[in-house]
C-alpha positions as CSV (number, residue, x, y, z in Angstrom):
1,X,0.0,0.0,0.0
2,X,2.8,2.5,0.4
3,X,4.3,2.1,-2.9
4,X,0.7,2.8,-4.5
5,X,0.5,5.9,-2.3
6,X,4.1,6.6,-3.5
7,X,3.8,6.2,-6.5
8,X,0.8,8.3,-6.8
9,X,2.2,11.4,-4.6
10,X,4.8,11.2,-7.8
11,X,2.2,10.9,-10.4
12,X,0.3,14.0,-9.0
13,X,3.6,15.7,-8.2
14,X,4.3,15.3,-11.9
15,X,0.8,16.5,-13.1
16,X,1.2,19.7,-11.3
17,X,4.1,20.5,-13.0
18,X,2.7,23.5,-15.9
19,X,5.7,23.0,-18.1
20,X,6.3,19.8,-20.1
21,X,9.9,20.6,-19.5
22,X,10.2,20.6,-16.0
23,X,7.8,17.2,-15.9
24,X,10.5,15.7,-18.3
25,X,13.5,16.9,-16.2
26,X,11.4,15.7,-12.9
27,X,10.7,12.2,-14.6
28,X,14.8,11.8,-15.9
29,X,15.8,12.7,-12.2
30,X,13.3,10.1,-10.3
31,X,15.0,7.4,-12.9
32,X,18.3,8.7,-11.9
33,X,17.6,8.4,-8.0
34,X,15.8,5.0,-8.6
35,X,19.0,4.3,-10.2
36,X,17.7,3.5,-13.8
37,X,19.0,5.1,-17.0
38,X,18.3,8.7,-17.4
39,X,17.7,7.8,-21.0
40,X,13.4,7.0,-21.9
41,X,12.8,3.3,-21.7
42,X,8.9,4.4,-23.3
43,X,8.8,5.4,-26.7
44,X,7.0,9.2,-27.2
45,X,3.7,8.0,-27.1
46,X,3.9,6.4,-23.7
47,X,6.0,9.2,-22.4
48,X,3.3,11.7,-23.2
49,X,0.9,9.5,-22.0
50,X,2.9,8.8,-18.4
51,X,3.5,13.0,-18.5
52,X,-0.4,13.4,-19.3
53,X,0.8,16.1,-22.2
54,X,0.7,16.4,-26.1
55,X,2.9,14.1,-28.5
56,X,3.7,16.9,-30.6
57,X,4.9,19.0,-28.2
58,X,6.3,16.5,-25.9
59,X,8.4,16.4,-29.4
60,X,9.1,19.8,-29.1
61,X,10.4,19.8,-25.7
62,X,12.8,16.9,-26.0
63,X,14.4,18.6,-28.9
64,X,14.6,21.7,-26.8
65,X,16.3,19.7,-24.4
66,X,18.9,18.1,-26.4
């Protein structure tokens, strides 16, 4: 029960985010501490999906970023 309740404090701590970039930037850093790789494991469509914003500018964003 406390990993759900984890795991959906993140989920709405993501949400509130306004900017897709600092969701993105929040998501690559919770890999990082969970010790995952800081690179996507979803593909763009499940990203946007996880990150509850737009494909196309999800795109946007990540291009921004690199």
């Amino acid at each position: 029960a406390s990993r759900q309740g984890f795991q959906t404090w993140r989920k709405l701590s993501l949400l509130s985010r306004y900017e897709i970039a600092d969701r993105v930037k929040l998501y690559r850093k919770w890999r990082e501490e969970d010790g995952l790789a800081k690179s996507t494991p979803l593909n763009c469509s499940e990203l946007a999906q996880y990150l509850g914003v737009n494909r196309t500018a999800l795109y946007r964003v990540l291009d921004k970023i690199r």
